[in-house]
C-alpha positions in Angstrom: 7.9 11.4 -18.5 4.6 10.5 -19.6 2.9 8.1 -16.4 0.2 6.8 -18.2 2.2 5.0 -20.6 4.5 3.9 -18.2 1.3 2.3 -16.0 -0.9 0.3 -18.7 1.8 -1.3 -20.1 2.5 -2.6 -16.3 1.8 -5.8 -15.2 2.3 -5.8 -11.8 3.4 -8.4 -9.3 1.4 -8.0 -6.2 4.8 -9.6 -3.4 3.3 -11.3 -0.5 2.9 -14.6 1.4 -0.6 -13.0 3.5 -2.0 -16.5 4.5 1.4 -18.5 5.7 2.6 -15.2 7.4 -0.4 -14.6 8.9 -0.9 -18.1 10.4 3.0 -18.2 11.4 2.4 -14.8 13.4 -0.8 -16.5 15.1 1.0 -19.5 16.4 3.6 -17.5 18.0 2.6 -15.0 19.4 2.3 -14.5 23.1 -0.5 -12.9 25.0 1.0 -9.9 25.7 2.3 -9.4 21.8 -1.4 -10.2 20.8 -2.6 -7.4 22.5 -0.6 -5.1 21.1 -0.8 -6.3 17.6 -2.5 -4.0 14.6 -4.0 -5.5 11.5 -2.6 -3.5 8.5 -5.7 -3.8 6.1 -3.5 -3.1 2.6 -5.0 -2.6 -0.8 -3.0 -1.2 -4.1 -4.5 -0.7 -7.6 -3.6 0.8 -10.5 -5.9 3.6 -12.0 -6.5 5.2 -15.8 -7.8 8.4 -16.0 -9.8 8.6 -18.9 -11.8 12.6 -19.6 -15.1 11.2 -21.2 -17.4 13.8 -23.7 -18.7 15.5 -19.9 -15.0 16.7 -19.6 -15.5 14.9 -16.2 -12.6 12.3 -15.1 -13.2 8.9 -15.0 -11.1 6.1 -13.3 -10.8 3.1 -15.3 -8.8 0.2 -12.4 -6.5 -1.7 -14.6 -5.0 -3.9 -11.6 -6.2 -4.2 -7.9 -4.9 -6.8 -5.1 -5.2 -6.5 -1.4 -3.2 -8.2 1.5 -3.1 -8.3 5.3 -0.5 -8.2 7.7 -0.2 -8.7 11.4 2.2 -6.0 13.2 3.5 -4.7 15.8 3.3 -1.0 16.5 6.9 0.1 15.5 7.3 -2.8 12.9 7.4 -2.0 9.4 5.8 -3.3 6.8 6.6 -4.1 3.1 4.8 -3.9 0.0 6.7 -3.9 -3.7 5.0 -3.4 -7.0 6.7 -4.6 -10.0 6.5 -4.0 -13.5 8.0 -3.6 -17.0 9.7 -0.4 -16.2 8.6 0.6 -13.0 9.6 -0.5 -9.2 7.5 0.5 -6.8 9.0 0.0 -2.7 7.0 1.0 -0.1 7.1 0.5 3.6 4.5 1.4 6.2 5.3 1.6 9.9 2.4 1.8 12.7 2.7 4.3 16.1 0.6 3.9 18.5 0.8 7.2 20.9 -1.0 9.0 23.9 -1.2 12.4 21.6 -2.6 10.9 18.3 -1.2 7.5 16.1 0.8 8.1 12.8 1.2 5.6 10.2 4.5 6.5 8.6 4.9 6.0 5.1 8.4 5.4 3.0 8.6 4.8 -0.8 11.0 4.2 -3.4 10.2 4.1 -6.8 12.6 3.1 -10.3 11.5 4.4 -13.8 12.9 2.8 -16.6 12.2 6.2 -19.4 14.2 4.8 -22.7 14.8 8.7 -23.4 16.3 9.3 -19.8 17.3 5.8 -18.4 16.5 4.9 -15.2 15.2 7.5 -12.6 15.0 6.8 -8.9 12.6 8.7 -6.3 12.1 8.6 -2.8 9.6 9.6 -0.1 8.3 9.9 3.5 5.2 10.9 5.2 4.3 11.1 9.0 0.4 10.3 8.2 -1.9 11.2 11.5 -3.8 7.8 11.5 -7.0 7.1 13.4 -8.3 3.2 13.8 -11.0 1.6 10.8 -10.0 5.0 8.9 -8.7 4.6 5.5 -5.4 6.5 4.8 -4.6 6.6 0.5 -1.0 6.9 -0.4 0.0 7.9 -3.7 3.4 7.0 -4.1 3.4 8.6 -7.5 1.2 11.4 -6.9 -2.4 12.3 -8.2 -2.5 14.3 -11.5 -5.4 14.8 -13.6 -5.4 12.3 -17.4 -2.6 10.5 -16.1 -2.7 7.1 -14.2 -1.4 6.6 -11.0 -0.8 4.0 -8.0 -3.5 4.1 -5.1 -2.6 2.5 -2.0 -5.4 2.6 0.9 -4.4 1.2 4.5 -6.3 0.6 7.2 -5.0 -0.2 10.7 -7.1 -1.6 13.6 -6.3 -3.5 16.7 -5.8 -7.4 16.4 -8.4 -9.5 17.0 -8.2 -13.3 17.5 -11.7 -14.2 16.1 -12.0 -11.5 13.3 -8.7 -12.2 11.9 -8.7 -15.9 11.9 -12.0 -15.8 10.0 -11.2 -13.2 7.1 -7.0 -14.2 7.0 -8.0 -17.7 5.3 
């Protein structure tokens, strides 16, 4: 199956409702579910690989959007990707732990390939997670002159006065 082709002639659909959510999740929470609350800092894009005459790679973004969600250690979160022939499905769940804080990470993707018909993948990753770090995920995996989906997360405790600033 050839990725690149699959990926330009995408035109994604970014599914989210970041400012309502975020707002709705302010109002009511109690104190007690504030302080335990993560910001999931989310941003997806797609990427072109292009060798130029230096036989060097060069990333060419051909789509990028970014959301924010409030959650609760334990909660998943949803993203979805949609395009001509490609679904992308991914969910990412914060832990919080005494011996080091994972971000797991489940995806499902569906290929439309008119030679093969419709393929279906899926995936999991425990991801070691540390706070204001960005993790990437990949849900289609990195190869060289092919484009791919890059999906960078970064988790940090909830703050009232940071969030209510930058979540408008």
């Amino acid at each position: 199956m050839n990725r690149s082709f699959y990926l330009i002639c995408i035109l994604f659909i970014f599914v989210f409702n970041v400012s309502l959510e975020a707002q709705e999740q302010r109002v009511g929470m109690s104190p007690e579910i504030r302080r335990r609350s993560l910001v999931l800092d989310i941003s997806a894009r797609v990427l072109e690989n292009e060798a130029n005459s230096a036989s060097s790679l060069e990333n060419n973004e051909i789509w990028y959007q970014s959301l924010r969600r409030i959650v609760i250690p334990g909660s998943p979160t949803s993203i979805q990707l949609v395009g001509t022939n490609i679904v992308v499905a991914v969910q990412f769940t914060p832990f919080v732990r005494r011996n080091g804080n994972v971000l797991v990470a489940q995806g499902q993707i569906w290929i439309n390939d008119p030679e093969n018909g419709i393929t279906y993948h899926t995936s999991i990753q425990t991801i070691p997670m540390e706070f204001n770090e960005p993790i990437y995920f990949f849900p289609l995996g990195q190869q060289a002159n092919a484009a791919s989906i890059e999906i960078v997360i970064t988790v940090n405790p909830y703050r009232e006065t940071a969030n209510t600033e930058n979540e408008n």
